[in-house]
C-alpha positions as CSV (number, residue, x, y, z in Angstrom):
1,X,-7.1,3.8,0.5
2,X,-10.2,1.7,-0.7
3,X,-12.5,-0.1,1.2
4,X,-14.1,-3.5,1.2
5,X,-16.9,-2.4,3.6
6,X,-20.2,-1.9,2.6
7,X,-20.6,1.7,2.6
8,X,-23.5,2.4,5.5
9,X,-27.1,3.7,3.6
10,X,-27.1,7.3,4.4
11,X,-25.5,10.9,4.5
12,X,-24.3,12.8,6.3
13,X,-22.0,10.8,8.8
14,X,-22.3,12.0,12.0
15,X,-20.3,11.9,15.0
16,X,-18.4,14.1,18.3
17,X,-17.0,13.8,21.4
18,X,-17.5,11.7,24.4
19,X,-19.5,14.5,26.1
20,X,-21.4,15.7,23.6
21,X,-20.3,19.0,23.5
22,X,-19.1,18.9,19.8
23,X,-21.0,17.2,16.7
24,X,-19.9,17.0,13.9
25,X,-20.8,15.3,10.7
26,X,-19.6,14.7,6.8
27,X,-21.7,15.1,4.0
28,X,-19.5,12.4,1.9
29,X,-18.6,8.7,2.6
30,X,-14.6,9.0,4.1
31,X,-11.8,8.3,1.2
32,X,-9.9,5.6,3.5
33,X,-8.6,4.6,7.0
34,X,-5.4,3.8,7.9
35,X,-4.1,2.5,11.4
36,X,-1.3,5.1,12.4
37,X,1.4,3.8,14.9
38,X,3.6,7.2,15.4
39,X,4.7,8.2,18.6
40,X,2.1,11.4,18.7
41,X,-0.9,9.1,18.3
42,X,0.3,6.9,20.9
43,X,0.8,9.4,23.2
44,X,-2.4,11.3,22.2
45,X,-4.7,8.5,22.9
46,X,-2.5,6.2,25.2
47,X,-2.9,3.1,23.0
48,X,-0.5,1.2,20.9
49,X,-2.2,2.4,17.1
50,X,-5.1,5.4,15.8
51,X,-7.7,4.8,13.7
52,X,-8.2,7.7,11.5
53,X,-9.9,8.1,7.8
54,X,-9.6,10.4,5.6
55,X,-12.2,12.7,4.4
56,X,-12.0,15.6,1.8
57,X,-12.3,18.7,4.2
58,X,-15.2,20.6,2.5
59,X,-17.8,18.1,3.3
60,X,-16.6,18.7,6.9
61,X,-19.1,20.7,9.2
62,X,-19.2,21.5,13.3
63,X,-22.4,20.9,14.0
64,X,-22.4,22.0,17.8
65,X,-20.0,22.8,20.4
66,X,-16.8,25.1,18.0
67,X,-16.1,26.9,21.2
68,X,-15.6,23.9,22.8
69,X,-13.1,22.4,20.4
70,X,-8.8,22.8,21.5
71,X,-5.9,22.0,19.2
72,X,-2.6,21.1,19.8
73,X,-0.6,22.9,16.5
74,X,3.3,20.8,16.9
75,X,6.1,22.4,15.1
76,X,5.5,19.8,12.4
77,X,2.8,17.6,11.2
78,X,-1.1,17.0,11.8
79,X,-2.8,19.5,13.8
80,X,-4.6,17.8,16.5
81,X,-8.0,18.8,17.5
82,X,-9.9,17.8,20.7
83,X,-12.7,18.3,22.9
84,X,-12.0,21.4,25.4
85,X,-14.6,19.7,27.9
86,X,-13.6,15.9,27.9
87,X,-10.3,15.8,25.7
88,X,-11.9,13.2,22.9
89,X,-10.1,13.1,20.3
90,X,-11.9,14.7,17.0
91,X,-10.1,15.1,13.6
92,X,-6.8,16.2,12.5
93,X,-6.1,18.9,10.0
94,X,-2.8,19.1,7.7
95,X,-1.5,23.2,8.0
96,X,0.2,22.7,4.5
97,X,-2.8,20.8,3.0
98,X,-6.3,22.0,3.9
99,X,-8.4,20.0,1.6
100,X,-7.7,16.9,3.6
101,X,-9.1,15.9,7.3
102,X,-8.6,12.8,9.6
103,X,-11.6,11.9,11.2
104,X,-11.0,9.8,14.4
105,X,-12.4,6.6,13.6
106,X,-13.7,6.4,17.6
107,X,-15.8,9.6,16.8
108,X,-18.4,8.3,14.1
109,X,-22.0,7.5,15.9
110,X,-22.4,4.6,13.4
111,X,-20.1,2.3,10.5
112,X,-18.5,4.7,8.2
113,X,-18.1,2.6,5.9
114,X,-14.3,1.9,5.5
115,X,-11.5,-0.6,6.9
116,X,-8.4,0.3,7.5
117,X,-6.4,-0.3,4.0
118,X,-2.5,-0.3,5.6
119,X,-0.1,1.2,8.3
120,X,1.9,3.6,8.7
121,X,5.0,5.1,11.1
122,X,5.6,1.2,11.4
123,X,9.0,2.1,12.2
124,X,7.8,3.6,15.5
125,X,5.3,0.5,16.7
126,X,6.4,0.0,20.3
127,X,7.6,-3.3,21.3
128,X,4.7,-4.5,23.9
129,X,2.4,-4.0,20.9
130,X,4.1,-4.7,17.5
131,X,2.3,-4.2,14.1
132,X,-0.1,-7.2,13.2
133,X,0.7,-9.2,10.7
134,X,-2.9,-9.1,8.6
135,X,-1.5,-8.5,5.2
136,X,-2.3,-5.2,4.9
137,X,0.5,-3.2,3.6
138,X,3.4,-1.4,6.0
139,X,4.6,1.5,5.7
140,X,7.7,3.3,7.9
141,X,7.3,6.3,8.0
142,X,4.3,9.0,6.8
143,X,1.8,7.7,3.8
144,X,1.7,10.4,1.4
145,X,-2.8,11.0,2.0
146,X,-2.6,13.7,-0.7
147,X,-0.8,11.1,-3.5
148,X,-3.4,8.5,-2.1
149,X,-6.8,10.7,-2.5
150,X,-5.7,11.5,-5.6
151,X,-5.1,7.9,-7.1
152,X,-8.9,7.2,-4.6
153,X,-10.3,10.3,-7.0
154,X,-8.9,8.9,-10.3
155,X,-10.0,5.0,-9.4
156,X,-13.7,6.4,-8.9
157,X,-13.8,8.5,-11.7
């Protein structure tokens, strides 16, 4: 989940909701990004694809507004968690994996640094907005984030 973007000068990332009632911010530059065409994230933000990175969870910190933050916990998958106030999309935690986070790419106040690396849930791309064809690869179904960090950790290392 590399990126060929110039990582932006200075920690922490910051970021929240549309309201401002939550902040956030990561102490670490995001592993990846990956565009994410699963029927969930269309639903959840009522667009075609989501743009999410990946970010190890302990340099992941509410800065303002916890109270304020709502999560919808399906049967299976991502937990997705929201603003309470204006329903802007935040992050997304794994429930069998908790040193991993999404961060909704929409949420960061500036750059974070990385470009979206392939898809994934291609399979479920609706037709009035099929996957691009930019190169990047495709994948069908669910990327495997913690096989990916791992290889991210190992290529840095």
């Amino acid at each position: 989940m590399g990126s060929e973007a110039d990582p932006p000068t200075a920690t922490p990332l910051t970021g929240g909701c549309g309201c401002g009632a939550v902040r956030w911010e990561l102490s670490e530059l995001p592993i990846g990004c990956a565009y994410c065409h699963c029927t969930r994230c269309r639903r959840r933000t009522g667009t075609s694809v989501s743009m999410t990175a990946l970010a190890r969870a302990d340099t992941f910190t509410i800065t303002a507004g916890e109270g304020s933050i709502s999560a919808w916990r399906p049967e299976t998958g991502w937990h997705k968690h929201f603003c309470g106030e204006c329903g802007s999309a935040l992050f997304t935690t794994n429930p069998e994996d908790d040193s991993l986070i999404g961060m909704r790419m929409g949420g960061f106040d500036e750059d974070p640094g990385v470009r979206p690396a392939f898809h994934q849930f291609t399979a479920y791309a609706p037709a009035w907005a099929p996957v691009p064809d930019d190169g990047l690869p495709r994948f069908e179904e669910r990327v495997d984030y913690a096989k990916l960090a791992e290889e991210a950790r190992r290529d840095a290392g």
